[in-house]
C-alpha positions as CSV (number, residue, x, y, z in Angstrom):
1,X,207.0,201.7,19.1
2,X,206.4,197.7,18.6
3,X,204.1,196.1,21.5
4,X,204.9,192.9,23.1
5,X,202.8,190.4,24.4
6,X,203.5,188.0,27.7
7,X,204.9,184.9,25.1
8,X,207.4,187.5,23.4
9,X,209.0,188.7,26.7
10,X,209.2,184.8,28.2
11,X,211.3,184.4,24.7
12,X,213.3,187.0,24.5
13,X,217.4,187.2,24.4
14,X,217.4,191.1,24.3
15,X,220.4,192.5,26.8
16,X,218.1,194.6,28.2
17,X,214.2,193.1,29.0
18,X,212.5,196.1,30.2
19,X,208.6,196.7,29.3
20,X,206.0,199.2,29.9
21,X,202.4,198.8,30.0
22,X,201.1,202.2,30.5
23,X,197.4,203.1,31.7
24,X,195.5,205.7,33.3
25,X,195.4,206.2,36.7
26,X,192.1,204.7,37.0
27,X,193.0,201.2,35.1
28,X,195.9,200.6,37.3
29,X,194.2,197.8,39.0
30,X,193.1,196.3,36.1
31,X,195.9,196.2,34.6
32,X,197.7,194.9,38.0
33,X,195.1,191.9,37.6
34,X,196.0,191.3,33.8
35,X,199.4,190.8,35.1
36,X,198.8,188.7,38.0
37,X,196.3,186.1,35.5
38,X,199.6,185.4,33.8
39,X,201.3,184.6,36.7
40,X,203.6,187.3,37.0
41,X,204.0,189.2,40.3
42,X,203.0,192.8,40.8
43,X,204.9,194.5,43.3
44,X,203.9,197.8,45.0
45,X,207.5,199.4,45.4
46,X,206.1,202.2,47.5
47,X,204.4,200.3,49.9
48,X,206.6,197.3,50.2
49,X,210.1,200.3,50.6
50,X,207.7,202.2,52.8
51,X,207.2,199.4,55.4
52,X,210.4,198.5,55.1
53,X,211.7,202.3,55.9
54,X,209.7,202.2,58.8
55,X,210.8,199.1,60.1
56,X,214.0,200.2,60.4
57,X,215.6,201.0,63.5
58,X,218.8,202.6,62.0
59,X,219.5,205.1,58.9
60,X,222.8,205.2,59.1
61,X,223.3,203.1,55.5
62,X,219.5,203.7,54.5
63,X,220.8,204.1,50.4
64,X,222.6,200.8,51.0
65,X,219.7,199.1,52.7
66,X,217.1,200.2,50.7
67,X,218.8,199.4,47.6
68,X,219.3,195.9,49.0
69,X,216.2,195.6,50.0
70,X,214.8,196.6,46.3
71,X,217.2,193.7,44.9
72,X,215.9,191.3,47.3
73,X,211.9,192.2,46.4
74,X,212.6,192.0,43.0
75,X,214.6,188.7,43.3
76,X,212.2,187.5,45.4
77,X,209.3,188.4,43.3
78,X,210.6,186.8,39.7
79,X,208.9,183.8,38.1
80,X,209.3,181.8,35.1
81,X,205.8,181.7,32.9
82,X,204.7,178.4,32.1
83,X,207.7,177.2,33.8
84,X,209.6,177.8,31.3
85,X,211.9,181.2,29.7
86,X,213.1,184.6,31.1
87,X,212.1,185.4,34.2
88,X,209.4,187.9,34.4
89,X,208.3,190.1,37.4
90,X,205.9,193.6,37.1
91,X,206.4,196.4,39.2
92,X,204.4,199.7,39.9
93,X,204.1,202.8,42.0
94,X,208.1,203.4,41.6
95,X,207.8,207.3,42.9
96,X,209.7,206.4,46.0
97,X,212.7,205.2,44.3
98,X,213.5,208.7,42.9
99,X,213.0,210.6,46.5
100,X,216.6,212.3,47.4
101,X,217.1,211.0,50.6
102,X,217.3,207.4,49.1
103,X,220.3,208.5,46.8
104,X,219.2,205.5,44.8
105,X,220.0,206.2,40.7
106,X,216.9,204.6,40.0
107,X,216.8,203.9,36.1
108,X,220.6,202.5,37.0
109,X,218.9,199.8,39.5
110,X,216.0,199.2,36.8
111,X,218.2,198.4,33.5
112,X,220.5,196.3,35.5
113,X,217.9,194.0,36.9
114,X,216.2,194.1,33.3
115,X,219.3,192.3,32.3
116,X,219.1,189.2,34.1
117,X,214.7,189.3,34.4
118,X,211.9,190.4,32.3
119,X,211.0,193.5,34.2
120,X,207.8,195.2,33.1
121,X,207.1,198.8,34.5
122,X,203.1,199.2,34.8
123,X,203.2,203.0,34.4
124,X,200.1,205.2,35.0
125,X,201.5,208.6,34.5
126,X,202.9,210.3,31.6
127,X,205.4,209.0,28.8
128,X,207.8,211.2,27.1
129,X,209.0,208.7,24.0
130,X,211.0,207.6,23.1
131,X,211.8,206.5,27.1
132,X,211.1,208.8,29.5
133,X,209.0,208.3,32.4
134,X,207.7,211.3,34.1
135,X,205.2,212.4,36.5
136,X,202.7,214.4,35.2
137,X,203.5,217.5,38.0
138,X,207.2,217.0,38.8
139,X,207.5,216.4,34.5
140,X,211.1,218.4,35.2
141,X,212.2,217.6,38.1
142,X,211.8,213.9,38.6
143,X,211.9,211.2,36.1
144,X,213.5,207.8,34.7
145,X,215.6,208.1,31.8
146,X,215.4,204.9,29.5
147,X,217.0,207.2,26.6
148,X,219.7,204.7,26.4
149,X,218.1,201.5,26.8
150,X,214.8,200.9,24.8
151,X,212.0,200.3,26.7
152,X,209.6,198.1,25.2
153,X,205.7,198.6,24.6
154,X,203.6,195.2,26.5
155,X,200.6,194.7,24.6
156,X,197.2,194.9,27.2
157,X,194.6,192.1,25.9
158,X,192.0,190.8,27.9
């Protein structure tokens, strides 16, 4: 697998921009910081669906709202670097997106927005390569299969 850095992502014309820059669970929030220096947002999708989930005073579409929700964060969160390029926005913490009350098909939502933005996944837990995420306890029951999209390696430099 080829590693990226920030310039290479700003540049590129792939159909699909999707990164990863894996860690351990105890570098996550260095890692969030490295992103956030290069002024690319870092969004917390558990936390920022959680409040949302709560906030809401009706479930009767929560798979629509939800996944309208998760466009609109991601929308909201996207930013040029430099001012110039793709759009680029991180994202971490995505466990929530797989839960089975959602009914969201969340590698679907992921590679779609990845074609419009620079999305880069930081990912904590395990990595099946070629491109499958996976949770180191739930390893076969939930995870996001890239298998058909090639998910890119960012480079991590201080």
């Amino acid at each position: 697998m080829s590693s990226y850095s920030i310039n290479d992502i700003s540049r590129s014309a792939d159909r699909h921009k999707l990164y990863i820059l894996s860690c351990n669970p105890d570098e996550l929030s260095e890692r969030i910081s490295f992103i956030q220096t290069n002024n690319i947002s870092a969004i917390n999708i558990g936390k920022e669906l959680s409040m949302f989930i709560g906030d809401l005073g009706d479930y009767s579409y929560l798979n629509m709202d939800v996944f309208e929700f998760t466009m609109k964060l991601l929308e909201d969160g996207k930013a040029k670097i430099n001012g110039s390029g793709n759009d680029v926005v991180a994202i971490y913490n995505l466990g929530i997106l797989l839960e089975p009350t959602l009914e969201l098909k969340a590698a679907q939502l992921i590679k779609e927005f990845s074609k419009s933005t620079a999305l880069i996944i930081i990912w904590e837990n395990q990595t099946d390569y070629p491109d499958v995420l996976n949770w180191p306890t739930q390893k076969n029951n939930y995870s996001l299969d890239f298998t058909d999209t090639q998910i890119k390696k960012l480079q991590y430099a201080i």
